[in-house]
C-alpha positions in Angstrom: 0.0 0.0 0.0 1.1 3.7 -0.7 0.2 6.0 1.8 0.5 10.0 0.9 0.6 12.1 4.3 0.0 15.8 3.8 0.8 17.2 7.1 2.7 20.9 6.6 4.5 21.2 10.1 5.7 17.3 10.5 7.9 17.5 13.5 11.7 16.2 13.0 13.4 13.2 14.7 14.5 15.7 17.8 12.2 18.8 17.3 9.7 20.2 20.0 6.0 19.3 18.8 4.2 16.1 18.8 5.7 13.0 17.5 2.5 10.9 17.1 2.3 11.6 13.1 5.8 10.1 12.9 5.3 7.3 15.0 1.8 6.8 12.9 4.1 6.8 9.6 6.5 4.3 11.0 3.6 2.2 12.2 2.3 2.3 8.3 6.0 1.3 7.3 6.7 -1.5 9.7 3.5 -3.2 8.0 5.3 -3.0 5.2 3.7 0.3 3.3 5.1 3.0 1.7 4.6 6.2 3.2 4.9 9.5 1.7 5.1 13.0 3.7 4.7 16.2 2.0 6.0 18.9 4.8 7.5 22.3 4.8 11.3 22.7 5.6 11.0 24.3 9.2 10.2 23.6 12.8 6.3 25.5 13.6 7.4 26.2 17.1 11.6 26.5 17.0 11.4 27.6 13.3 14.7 25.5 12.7 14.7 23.6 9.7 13.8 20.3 9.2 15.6 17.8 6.7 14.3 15.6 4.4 14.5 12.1 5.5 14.3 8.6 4.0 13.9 5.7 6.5 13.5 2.2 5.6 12.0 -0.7 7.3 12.4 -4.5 7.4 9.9 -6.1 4.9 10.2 -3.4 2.5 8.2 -0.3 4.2 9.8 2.6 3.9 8.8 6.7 5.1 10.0 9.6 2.4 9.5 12.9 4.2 9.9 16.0 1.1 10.6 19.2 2.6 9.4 22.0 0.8 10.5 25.8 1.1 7.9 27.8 3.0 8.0 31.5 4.4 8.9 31.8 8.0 8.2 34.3 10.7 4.8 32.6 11.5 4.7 34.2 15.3 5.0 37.8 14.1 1.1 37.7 13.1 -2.4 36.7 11.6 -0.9 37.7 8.2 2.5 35.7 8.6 1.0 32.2 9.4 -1.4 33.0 6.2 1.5 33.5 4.2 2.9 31.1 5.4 0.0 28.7 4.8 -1.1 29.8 1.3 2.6 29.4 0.2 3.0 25.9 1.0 -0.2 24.9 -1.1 0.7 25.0 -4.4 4.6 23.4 -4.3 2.8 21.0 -1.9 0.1 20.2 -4.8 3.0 19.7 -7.4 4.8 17.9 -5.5 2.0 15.2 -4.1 1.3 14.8 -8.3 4.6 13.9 -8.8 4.8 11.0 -6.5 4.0 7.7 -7.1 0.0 7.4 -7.2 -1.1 6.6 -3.6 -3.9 4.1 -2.8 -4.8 6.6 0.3 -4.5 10.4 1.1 -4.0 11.9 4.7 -4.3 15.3 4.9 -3.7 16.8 8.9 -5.6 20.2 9.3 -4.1 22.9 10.8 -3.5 24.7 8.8 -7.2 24.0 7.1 -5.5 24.7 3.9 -3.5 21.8 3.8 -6.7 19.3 3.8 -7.5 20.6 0.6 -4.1 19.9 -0.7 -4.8 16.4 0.3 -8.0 16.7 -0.7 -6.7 17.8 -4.7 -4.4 15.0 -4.8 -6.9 12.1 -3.3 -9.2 13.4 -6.4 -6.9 13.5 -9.1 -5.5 10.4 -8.6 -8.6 8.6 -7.6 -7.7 7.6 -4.1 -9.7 7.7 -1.0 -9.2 10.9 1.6 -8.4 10.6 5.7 -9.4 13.9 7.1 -6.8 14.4 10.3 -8.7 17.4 12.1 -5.6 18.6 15.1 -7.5 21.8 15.9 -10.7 23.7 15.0 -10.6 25.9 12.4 -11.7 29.0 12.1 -13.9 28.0 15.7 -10.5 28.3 17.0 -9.8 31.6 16.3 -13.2 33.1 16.5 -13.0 32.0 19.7 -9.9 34.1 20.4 -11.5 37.3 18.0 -8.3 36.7 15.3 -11.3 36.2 12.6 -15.0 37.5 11.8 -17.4 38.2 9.6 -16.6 37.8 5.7 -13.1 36.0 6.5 -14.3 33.4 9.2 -17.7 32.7 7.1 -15.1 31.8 3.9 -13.4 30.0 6.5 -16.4 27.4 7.7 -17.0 27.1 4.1 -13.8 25.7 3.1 -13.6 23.2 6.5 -17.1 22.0 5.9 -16.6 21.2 2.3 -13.9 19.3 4.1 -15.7 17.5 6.4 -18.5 16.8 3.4 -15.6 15.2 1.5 -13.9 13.0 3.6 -14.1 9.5 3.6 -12.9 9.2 7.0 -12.5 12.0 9.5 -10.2 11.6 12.4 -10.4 13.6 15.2 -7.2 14.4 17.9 -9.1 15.0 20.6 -12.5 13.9 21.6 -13.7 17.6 22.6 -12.9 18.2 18.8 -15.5 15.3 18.0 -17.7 16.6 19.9 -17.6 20.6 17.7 -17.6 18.1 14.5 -20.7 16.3 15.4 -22.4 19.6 16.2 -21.6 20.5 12.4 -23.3 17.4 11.2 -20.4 14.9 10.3 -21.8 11.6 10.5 -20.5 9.4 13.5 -20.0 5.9 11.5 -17.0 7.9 10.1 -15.3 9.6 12.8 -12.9 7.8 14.6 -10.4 10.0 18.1 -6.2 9.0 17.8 -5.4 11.2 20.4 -1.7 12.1 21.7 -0.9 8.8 23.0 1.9 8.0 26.2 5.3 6.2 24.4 6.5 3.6 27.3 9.9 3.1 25.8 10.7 6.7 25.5 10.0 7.1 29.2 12.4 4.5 30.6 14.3 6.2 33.3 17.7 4.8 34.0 19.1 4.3 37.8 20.5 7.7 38.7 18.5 10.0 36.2 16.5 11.5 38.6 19.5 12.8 40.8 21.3 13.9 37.7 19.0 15.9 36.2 18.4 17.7 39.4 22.0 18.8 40.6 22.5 19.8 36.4 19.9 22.7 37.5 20.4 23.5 41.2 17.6 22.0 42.2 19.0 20.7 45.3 16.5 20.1 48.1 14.1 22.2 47.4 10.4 21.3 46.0 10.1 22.0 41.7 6.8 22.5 40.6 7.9 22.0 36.6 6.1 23.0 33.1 7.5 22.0 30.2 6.1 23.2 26.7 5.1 25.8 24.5 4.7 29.3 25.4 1.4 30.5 24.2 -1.6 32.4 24.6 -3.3 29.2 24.9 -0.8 27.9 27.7 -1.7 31.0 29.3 2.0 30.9 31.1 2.0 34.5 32.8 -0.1 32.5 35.0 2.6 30.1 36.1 4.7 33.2 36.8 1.9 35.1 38.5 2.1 32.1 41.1 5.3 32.3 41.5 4.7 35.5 42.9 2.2 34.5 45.3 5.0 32.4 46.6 7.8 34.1 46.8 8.0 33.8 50.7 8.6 30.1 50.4 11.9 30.0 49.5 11.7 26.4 48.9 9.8 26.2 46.2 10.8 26.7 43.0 9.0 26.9 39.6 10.9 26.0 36.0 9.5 26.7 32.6 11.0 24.3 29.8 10.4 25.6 26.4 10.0 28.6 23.6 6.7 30.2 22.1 5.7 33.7 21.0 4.6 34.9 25.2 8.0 33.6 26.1 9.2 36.6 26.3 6.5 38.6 27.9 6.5 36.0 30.4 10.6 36.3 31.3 9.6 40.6 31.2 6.8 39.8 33.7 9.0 37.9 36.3 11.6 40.7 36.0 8.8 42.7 37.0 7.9 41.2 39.8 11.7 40.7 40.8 11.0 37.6 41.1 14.0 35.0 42.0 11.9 31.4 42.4 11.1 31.2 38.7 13.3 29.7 36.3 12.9 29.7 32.6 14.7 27.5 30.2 15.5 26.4 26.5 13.3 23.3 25.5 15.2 20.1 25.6 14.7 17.4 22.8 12.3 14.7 23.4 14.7 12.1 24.5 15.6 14.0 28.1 11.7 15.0 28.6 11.1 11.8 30.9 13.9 12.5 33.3 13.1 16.3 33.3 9.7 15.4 34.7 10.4 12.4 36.8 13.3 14.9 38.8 10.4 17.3 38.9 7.9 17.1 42.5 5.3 18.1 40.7 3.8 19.2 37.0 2.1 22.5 36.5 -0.2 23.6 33.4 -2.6 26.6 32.8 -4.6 27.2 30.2 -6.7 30.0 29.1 -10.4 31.3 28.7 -12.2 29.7 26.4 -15.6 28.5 25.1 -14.0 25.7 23.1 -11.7 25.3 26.1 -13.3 21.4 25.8 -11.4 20.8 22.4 -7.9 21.0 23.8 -5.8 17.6 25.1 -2.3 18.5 25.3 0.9 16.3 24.4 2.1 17.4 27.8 -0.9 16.6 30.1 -0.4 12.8 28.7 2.9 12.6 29.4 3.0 14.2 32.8 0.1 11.6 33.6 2.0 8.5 32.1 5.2 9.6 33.7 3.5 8.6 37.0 3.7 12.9 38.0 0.6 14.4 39.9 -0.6 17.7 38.2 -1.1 21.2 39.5 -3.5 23.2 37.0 -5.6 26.6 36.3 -7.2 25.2 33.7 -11.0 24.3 32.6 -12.4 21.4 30.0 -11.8 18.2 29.9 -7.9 18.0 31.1 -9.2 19.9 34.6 -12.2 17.0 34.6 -10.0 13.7 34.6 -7.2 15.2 36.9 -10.9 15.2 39.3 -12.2 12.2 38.2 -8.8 10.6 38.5 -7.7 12.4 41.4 -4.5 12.4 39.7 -3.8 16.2 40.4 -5.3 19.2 42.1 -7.1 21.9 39.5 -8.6 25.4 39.9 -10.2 27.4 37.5 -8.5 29.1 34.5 -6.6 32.4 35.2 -6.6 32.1 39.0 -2.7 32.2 39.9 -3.5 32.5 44.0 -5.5 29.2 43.8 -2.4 27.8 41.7 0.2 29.2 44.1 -1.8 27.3 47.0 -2.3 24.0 45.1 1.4 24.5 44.7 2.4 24.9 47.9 -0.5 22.5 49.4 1.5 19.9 47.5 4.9 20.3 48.8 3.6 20.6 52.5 1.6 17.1 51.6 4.3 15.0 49.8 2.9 11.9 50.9 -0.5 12.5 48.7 1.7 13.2 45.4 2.4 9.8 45.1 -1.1 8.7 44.9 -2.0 11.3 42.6 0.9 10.0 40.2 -0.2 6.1 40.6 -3.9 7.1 39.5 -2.8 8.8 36.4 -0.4 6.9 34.8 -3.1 3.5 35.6 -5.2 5.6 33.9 -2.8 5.9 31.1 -1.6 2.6 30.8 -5.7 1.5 30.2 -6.4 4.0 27.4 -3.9 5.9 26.3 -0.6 4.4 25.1 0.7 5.0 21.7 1.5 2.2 20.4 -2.7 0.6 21.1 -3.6 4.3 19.5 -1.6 4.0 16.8 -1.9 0.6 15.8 -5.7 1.2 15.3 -5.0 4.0 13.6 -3.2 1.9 11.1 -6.0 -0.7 10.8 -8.3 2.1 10.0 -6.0 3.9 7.3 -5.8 0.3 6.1 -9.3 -0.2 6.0 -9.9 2.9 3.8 -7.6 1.8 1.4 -9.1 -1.4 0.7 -12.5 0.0 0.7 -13.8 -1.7 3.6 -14.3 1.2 6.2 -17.7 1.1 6.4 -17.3 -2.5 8.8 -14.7 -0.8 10.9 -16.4 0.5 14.0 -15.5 4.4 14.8 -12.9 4.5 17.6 -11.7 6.1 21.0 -9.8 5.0 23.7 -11.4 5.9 26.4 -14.7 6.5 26.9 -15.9 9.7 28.7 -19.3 10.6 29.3 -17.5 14.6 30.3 -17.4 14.9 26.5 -21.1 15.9 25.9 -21.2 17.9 29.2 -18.0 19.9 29.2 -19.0 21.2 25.8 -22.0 23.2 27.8 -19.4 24.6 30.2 -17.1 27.3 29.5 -14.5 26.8 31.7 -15.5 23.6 32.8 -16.1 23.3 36.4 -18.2 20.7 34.8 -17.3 19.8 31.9 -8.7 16.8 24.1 -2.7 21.4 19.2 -2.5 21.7 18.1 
């Protein structure tokens, strides 16, 4: 089988960003297909280039990845990332009619521009199409006020001649499935591959953890760690505004791991507030992730204001979870619902830095409960949400659309939550899975 993958930002073997489409591709190729991925030549979050890559398999699979040039700059505005976007369209149509003729088409939206890419090739050569929906567009951004009127109704026009299209829609997140059956996309053919937990990567050796700590000074005292992109979404000024609010406990410290377009304004706002208990750092590569957060006490996230805040399940959330490390949130939607249901963490509601700073320190003076809270989540994750179960149904279904025999394979998710329906009524979520 020939597979074409149409995914514009296709993170490298070592770049910041999710790694499930790769692991997906090498899934296709150690079954012995042929995988094609058409991506632009740069990192979406570091903006480092990417290379080209050919990697071959036992039993004659094999992943191409082309890298095509694409304009950069995509954090200096609305009209950067659209330049951006539009320009990878056409050398990404040439170049998907110039490979060999596929017998199914994946095209991962965002940007929504590349699914019809996908879409142009799947109907020129006569193959079926995979729809791989990562984030809402343009619900996304109305949400956040970067689109209206004239430009976001073009905008729903274009995704839901997508949806229409598709043969198969696959959705990252199951708050995402929700927003798509809302729009009327029929549930027989909508499947949720969410970010998945990788077992092997997070093998910690003997001595790791007390490595990694005296490499940053961390010494005795209790971290309360984030690692991941800075963003409005990630709502990070939060993290730093706790900080603040605990600045008299000197044993307490808070490091940020990562880059993103409010890093700086973050850094600027903890020079501000002269503060000395937050750190911020460079993003490691995925290999040193699972000793970063096993050395951490503690994992803390903030997301926020939204009323799509349901549709977001974040690469980071799994991994802390898997990694067997209770969570510390200001956060609403469906990440703030399991860490209840699970009690695998401790969440308030989005924005509120005091109720963060006292989750924070309420964990260090309670040590005792943290490993509870970490044993909860990662059974959790070992039940529902390791990559290779995700992946390898993923496969069968990709399969299954090939051969033309979708319509007996049963939509999918790997866990099932009744929050799903609920939290989509709840801004916020008290109540209530990137891009």
């Amino acid at each position: 089988m020939h597979v074409h993958y149409y995914k514009q930002f296709y993170t490298g073997p070592d770049s910041p960003g999710t790694q499930q489409p790769r692991e997906l591709a090498a899934t296709l190729a150690r079954r012995g297909h042929k995988v094609d991925v058409v991506a632009t030549d740069f990192n979406v979050y570091s903006e480092q280039s990417e290379r080209a890559e050919l990697i071959q398999f036992a039993g004659g699979g094999e992943v191409r990845v082309h890298r095509l040039p694409t304009a950069r700059g995509l954090r200096s505005g609305l009209l950067a990332r659209l330049r951006s976007y539009l320009g990878f369209v056409w050398p990404a149509l040439q170049k998907g009619l110039s490979l060999t003729a596929p017998d199914v088409v994946i095209g991962s939206i965002q940007p929504l521009f590349t699914g019809w890419v996908a879409l142009g090739v799947a109907r020129r050569r006569r193959a079926p199409l995979i729809l791989e929906v990562r984030d809402l567009w343009p619900d996304a951004l109305e949400a956040k006020g970067a689109v209206t009127g004239v430009a976001a109704r073009l905008l729903h026009f274009a995704a839901d001649g997508l949806y229409a299209r598709a043969d198969r829609i696959v959705s990252l997140t199951p708050g995402i499935k929700v927003e798509l059956l809302k729009k009327g996309v029929n549930p027989s053919r909508l499947d949720v591959f969410p970010n998945g937990f990788s077992p092997e990567l997070f093998r910690i050796e003997q001595g790791d953890r007390e490595a990694v700590r005296r490499r940053y000074g961390w010494g005795e005292s209790f971290v309360a760690l984030y690692a991941g992109t800075h963003t409005e979404v990630t709502a990070v000024d939060v993290i730093v505004r706790a900080a603040a609010e605990l600045r008299h406990r000197p044993g307490i410290r808070l490091d940020l791991f990562g880059r993103g377009q409010t890093k700086a304004r973050a850094m600027e706002l903890a020079r501000e507030l002269g503060l000395v208990n937050v750190h911020f750092h460079d993003p490691v590569g995925k290999n040193a992730i699972p000793a970063l957060i096993d050395a951490a006490d503690v994992c803390v996230m903030a997301l926020f204001r939204s009323p799509l805040i349901h549709i977001y399940f974040e690469n980071k959330f799994v991994d802390y979870l898997g990694a067997g490390k209770p969570v510390v949130a200001s956060m609403g939607g469906q990440q703030a619902e399991l860490l209840r249901r699970l009690r695998a963490g401790r969440v308030v509601p989005s924005m509120d830095h005091e109720g963060l700073a006292g989750l924070i320190a309420e964990a260090a003076d309670n040590p005792d409960a943290l490993k509870t809270m970490g044993e909860n989540g990662r059974r959790f994750v070992e039940r529902s949400l390791l990559l290779p179960m995700i992946l390898e149904r993923y496969a069968d279904t990709v399969e299954a659309v090939a051969n033309g025999t979708a319509a007996g394979v049963s939509p999918w998710e790997p866990f099932d939550l009744a929050i799903t329906s609920e939290m989509a009524t709840s801004e916020g979520g008290s109540g209530a899975v990137r891009a």
